[in-house]
C-alpha positions as CSV (number, residue, x, y, z in Angstrom):
1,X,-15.8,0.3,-8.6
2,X,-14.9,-2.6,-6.5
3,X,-18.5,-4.3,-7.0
4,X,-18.8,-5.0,-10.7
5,X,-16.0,-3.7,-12.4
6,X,-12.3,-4.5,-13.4
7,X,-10.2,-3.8,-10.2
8,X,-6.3,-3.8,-10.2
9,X,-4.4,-6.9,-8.0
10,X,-1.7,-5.8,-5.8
11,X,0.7,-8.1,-3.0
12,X,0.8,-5.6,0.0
13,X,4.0,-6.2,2.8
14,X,4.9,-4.9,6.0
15,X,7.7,-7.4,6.1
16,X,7.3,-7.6,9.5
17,X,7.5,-11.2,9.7
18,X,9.6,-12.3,12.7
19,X,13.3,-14.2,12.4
20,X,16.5,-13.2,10.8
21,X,15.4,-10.1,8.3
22,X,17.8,-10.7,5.9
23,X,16.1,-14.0,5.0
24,X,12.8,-12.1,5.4
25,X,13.7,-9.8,3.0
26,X,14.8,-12.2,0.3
27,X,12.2,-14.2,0.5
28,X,9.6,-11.3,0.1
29,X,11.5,-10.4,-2.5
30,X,11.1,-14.1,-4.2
31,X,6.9,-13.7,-3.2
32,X,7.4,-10.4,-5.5
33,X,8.9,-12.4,-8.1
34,X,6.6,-14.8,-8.3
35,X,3.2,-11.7,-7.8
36,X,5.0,-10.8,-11.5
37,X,4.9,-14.2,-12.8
38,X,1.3,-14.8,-11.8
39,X,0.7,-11.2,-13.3
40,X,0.0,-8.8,-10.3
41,X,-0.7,-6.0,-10.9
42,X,1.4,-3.8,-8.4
43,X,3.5,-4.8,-5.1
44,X,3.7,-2.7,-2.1
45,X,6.0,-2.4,0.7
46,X,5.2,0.1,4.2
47,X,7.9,1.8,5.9
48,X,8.7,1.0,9.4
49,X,11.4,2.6,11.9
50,X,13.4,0.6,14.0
51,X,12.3,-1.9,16.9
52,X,11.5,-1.9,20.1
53,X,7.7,-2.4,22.1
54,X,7.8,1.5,23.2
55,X,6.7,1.9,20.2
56,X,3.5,0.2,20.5
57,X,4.3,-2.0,17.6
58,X,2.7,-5.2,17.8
59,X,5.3,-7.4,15.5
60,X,9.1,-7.4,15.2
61,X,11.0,-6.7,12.1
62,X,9.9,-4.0,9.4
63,X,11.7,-2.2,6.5
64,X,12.9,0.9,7.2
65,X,14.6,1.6,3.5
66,X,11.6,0.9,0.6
67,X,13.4,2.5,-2.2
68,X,16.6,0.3,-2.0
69,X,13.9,-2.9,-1.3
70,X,12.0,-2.2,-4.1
71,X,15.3,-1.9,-6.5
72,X,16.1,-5.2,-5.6
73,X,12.6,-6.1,-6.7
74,X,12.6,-4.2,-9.7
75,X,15.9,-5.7,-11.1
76,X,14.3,-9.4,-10.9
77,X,11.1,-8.9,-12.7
78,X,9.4,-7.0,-15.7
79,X,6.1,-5.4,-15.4
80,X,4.8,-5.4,-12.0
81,X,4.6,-1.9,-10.4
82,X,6.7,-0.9,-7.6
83,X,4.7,0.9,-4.7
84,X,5.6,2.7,-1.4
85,X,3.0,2.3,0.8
86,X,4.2,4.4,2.7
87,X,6.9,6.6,3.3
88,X,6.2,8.9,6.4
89,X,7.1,11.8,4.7
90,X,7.5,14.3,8.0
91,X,10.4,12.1,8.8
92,X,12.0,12.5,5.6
93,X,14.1,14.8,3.7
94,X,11.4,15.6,1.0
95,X,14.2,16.4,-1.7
96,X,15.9,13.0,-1.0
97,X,12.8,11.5,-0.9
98,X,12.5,12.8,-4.9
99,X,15.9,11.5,-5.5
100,X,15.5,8.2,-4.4
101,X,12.3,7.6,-6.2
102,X,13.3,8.8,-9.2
103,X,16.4,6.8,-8.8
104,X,14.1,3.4,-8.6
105,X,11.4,4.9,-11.4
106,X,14.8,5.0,-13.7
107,X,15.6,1.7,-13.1
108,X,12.4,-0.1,-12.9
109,X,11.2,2.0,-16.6
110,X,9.0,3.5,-15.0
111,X,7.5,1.5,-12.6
112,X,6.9,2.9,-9.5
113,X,4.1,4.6,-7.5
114,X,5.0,6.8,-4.4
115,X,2.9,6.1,-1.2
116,X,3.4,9.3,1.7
117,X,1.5,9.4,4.9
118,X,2.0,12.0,7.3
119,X,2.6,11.0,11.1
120,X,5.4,9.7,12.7
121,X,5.8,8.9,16.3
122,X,7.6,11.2,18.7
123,X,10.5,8.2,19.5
124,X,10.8,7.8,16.3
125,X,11.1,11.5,15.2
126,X,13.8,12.2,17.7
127,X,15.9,9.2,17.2
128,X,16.2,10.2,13.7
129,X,16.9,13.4,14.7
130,X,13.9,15.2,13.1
131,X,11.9,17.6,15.0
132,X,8.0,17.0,15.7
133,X,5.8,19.5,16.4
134,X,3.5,19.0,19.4
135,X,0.7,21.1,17.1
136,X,-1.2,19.0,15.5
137,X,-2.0,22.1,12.8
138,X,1.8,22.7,12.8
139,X,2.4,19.0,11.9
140,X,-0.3,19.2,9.1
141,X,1.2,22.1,7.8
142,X,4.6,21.1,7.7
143,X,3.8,18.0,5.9
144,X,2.0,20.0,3.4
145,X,5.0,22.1,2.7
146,X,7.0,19.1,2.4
147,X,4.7,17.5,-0.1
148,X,4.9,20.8,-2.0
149,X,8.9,20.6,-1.6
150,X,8.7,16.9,-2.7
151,X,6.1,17.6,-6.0
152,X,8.4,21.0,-7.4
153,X,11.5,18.8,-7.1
154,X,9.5,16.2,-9.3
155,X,8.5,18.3,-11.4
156,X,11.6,19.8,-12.3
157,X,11.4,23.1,-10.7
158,X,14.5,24.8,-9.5
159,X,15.7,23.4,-5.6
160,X,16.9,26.7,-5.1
161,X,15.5,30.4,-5.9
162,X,18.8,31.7,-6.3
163,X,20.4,28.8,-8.4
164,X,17.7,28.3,-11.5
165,X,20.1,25.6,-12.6
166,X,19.8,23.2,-9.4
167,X,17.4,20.5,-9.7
168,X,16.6,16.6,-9.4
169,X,18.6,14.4,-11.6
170,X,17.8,12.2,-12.3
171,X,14.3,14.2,-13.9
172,X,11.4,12.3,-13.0
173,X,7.9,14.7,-13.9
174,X,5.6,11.5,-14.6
175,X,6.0,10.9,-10.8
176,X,4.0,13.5,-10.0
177,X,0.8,11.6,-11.4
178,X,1.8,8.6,-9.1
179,X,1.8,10.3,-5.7
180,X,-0.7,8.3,-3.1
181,X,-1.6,9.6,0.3
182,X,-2.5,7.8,3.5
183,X,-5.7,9.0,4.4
184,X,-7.5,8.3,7.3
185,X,-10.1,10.7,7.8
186,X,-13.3,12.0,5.7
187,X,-11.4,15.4,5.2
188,X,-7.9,14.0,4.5
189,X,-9.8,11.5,1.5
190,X,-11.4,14.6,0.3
191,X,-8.3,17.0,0.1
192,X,-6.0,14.0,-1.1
193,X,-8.7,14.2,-4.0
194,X,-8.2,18.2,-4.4
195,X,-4.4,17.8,-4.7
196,X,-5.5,15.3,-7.4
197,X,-3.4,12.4,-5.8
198,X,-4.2,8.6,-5.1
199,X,-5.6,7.4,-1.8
200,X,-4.5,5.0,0.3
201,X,-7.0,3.4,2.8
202,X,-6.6,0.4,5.1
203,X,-7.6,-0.4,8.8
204,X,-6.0,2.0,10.7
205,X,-8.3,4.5,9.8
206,X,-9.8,7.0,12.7
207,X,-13.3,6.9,10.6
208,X,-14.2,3.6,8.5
209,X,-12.3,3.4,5.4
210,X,-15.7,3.8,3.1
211,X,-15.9,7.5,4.8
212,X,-12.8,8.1,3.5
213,X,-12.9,6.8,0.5
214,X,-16.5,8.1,-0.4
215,X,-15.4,11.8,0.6
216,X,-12.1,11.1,-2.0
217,X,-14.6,10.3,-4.7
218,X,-16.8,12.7,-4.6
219,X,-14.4,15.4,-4.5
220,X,-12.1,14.2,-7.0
221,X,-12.1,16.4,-10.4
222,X,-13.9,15.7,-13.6
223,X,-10.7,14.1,-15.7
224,X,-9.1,12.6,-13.2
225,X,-9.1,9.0,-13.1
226,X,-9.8,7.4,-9.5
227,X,-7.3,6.2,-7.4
228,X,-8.2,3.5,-4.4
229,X,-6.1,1.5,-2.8
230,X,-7.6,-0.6,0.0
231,X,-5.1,-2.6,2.3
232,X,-6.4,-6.3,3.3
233,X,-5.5,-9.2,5.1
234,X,-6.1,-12.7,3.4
235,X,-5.8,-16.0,4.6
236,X,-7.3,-19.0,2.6
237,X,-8.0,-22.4,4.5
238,X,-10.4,-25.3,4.6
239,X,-12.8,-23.4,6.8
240,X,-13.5,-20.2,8.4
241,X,-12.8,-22.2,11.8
242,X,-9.4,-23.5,10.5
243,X,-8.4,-20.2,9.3
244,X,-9.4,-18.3,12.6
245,X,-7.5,-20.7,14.6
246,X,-4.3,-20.0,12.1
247,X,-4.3,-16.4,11.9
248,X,-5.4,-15.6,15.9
249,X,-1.9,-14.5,16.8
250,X,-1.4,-12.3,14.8
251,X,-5.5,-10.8,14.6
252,X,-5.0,-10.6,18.8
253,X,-1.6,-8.9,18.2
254,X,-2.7,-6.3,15.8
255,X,-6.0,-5.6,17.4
256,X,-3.8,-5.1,21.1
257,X,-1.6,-2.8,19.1
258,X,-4.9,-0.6,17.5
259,X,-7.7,-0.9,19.9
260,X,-7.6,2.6,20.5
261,X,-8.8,3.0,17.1
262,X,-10.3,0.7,15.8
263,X,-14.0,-0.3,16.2
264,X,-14.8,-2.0,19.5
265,X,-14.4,-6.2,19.6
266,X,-14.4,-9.0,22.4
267,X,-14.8,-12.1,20.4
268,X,-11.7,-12.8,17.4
269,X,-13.9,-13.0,15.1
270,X,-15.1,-8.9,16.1
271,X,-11.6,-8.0,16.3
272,X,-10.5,-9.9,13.0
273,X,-13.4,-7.8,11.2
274,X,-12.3,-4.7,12.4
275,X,-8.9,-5.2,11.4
276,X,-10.3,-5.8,7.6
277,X,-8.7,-9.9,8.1
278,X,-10.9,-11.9,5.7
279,X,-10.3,-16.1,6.2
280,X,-11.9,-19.4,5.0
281,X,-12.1,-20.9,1.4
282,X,-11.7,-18.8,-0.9
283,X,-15.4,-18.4,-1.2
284,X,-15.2,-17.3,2.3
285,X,-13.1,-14.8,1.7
286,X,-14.8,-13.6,-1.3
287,X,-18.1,-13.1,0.0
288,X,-16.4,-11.2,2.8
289,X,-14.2,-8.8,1.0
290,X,-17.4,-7.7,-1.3
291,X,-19.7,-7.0,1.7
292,X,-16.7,-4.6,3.2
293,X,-18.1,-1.6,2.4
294,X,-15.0,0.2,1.3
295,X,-14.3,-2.1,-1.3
296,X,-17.5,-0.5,-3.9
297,X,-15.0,2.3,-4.0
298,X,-12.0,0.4,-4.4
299,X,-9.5,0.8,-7.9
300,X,-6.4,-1.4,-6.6
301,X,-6.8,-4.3,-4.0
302,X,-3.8,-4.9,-2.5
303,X,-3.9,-8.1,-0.4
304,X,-1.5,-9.0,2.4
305,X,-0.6,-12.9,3.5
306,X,1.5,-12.6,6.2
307,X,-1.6,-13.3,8.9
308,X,-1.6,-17.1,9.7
309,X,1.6,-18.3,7.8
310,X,4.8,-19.3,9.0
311,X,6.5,-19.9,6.3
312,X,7.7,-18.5,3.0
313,X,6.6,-21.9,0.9
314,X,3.4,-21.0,2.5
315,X,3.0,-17.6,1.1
316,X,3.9,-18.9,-2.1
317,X,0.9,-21.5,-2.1
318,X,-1.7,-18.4,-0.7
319,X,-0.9,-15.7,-3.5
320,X,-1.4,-18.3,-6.3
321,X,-4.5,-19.2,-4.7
322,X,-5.5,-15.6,-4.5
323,X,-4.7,-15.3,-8.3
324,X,-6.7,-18.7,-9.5
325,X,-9.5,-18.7,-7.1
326,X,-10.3,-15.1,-5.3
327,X,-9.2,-12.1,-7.1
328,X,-11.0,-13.3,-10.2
329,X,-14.4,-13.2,-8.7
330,X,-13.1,-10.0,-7.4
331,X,-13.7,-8.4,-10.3
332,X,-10.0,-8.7,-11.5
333,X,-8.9,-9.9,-15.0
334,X,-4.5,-10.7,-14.9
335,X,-3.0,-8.0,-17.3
336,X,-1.6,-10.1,-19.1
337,X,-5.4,-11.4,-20.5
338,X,-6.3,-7.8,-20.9
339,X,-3.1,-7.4,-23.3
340,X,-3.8,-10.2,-25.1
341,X,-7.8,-9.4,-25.5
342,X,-6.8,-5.8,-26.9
343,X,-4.3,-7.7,-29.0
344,X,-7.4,-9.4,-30.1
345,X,-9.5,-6.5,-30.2
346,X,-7.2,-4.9,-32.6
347,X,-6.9,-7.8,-34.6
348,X,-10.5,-8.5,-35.1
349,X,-10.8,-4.3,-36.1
350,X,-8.3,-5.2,-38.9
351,X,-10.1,-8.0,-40.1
């Protein structure tokens, strides 16, 4: 779907930019603002646990609290969609979980799109206070239970067998058609698919992401409507030499942090490839993200610009370029245009 045909345009954050995160925050909320204005599709935010290198984490910063990010976001503009991408869900209280979404899906009208992953790292897990299972079959099957715990209290059913009377408020059963899973496997793609959920595919993936995403479509039902959302780093410059220089850092940093999964670099330019970081002009970057082979499977492209700019005025300058000169060639038409062509279509059927 991503070579070819209309693709959805989404602004992807870690905020894990470094300095004072209260000014990060507000200014990634101001780059959401301004995704809306330019007619984005959807923005994104991952979840992230405190700091602290024992972790393996190769940045400082992170959000740790989407749902209350992403109201802040939903209060300042109108129609872009409001994703979590993701919640660790093992680490979660899957009823409150519910609650706070539908909370934000309330506010926003309807807005929102819920991102889960399984996971979470032992330090984590016990600093929260949550128990981890050294199993890695236990820890599969507890976060399946609490996705089933998360999708009844969605959908309305009682919380409690005894008390038929005690469930979510506020009701939110439309949520239940906007669940995305992490995936990072062939078999996780395919039984994301069989649970009839989005997908969520990036670069930390154990197999390539087109494994993943291949084995989601072809085990997704007739009726249901593909979901792909592909995670990928963008940064536009004069040349692909200027923009490898800009973004080294953090390609170095990242690659440090998941070279014991992903594929095998020495030179930047390996590592940046393996990471899914495409750089240059924006025909550069083009050419690149169509010959990543995930991307023919892709529904939603959600681009990330924190690689290779320092500051927030920067950003600003990279998503509009994204919007006027990449995304269109992409395969990507604003939704805006496509309101106003149906308007027309409509119109022209009257006449």
């Amino acid at each position: 779907m991503g070579t070819g045909s209309e693709i959805r345009l989404a602004l992807h954050s870690d905020l894990r930019e470094r300095g004072d995160q209260a000014v990060v925050y507000r200014e990634m909320v101001d780059l959401f603002v301004e995704a809306d204005r330019l007619g984005f599709d959807s923005a994104w935010v991952r979840q992230y646990h405190f700091q602290g290198r024992r972790l393996g984490f190769s940045f400082d910063g992170g959000l740790p609290s989407p749902f209350v990010f992403l109201s802040a976001v939903a209060q300042r503009t109108n129609s872009i969609r409001l994703g979590t991408g993701v919640v660790t869900l093992p680490l979660e209280n899957p009823v409150r979980v519910a609650e706070d979404a539908a909370v934000l899906d309330a506010l926003s009208e309807g807005r929102v799109e819920l991102g889960i992953a399984n996971g979470g790292q032992p330090e984590v897990a016990q600093a929260l206070g949550v128990q981890r299972p050294e199993d890695s079959d236990e820890r599969k099957a507890r976060y399946l239970r609490s996705l089933g715990i998360l999708t009844d209290a969605l959908s309305g059913r009682p919380l409690d067998s005894e008390d038929p009377e005690l469930r979510l408020n506020p009701s939110a059963p439309t949520l239940v058609e906007r669940i995305w899973e992490a995936a990072l496997t062939e078999q996780s793609g395919h039984d994301s698919a069989e649970r009839g959920n989005g997908v969520l595919i990036g670069s930390t993936q154990t197999v390539p992401a087109e494994v993943t995403a291949r084995a989601y479509r072809e085990s997704i039902a007739d009726g249901l409507t593909p979901r792909v959302g592909l995670v990928t780093h963008v940064h536009p410059a004069a040349s692909r030499e200027q923009a490898l220089a800009e973004i080294a850092e953090e390609v170095e940093a990242t690659y440090a942090w998941g070279k014991d999964w992903l594929p095998a670099a020495n030179t930047l330019e390996e590592k940046a490839a393996g990471a899914n970081v495409h750089y240059g002009s924006a025909a550069d970057i083009v050419e690149s993200i169509r010959s990543f082979p995930a991307f023919a499977h892709v529904t939603d492209l959600q681009v990330a610009v924190h690689f290779g700019t320092a500051t927030h005025a920067h950003r600003l300058d990279v998503v509009n370029e994204i919007v006027e000169d990449i995304a269109p060639h992409l395969g990507w038409i604003p939704a805006r245009s496509i309101r106003q062509r149906e308007l027309s279509d409509r119109l022209v059927f009257q006449d």
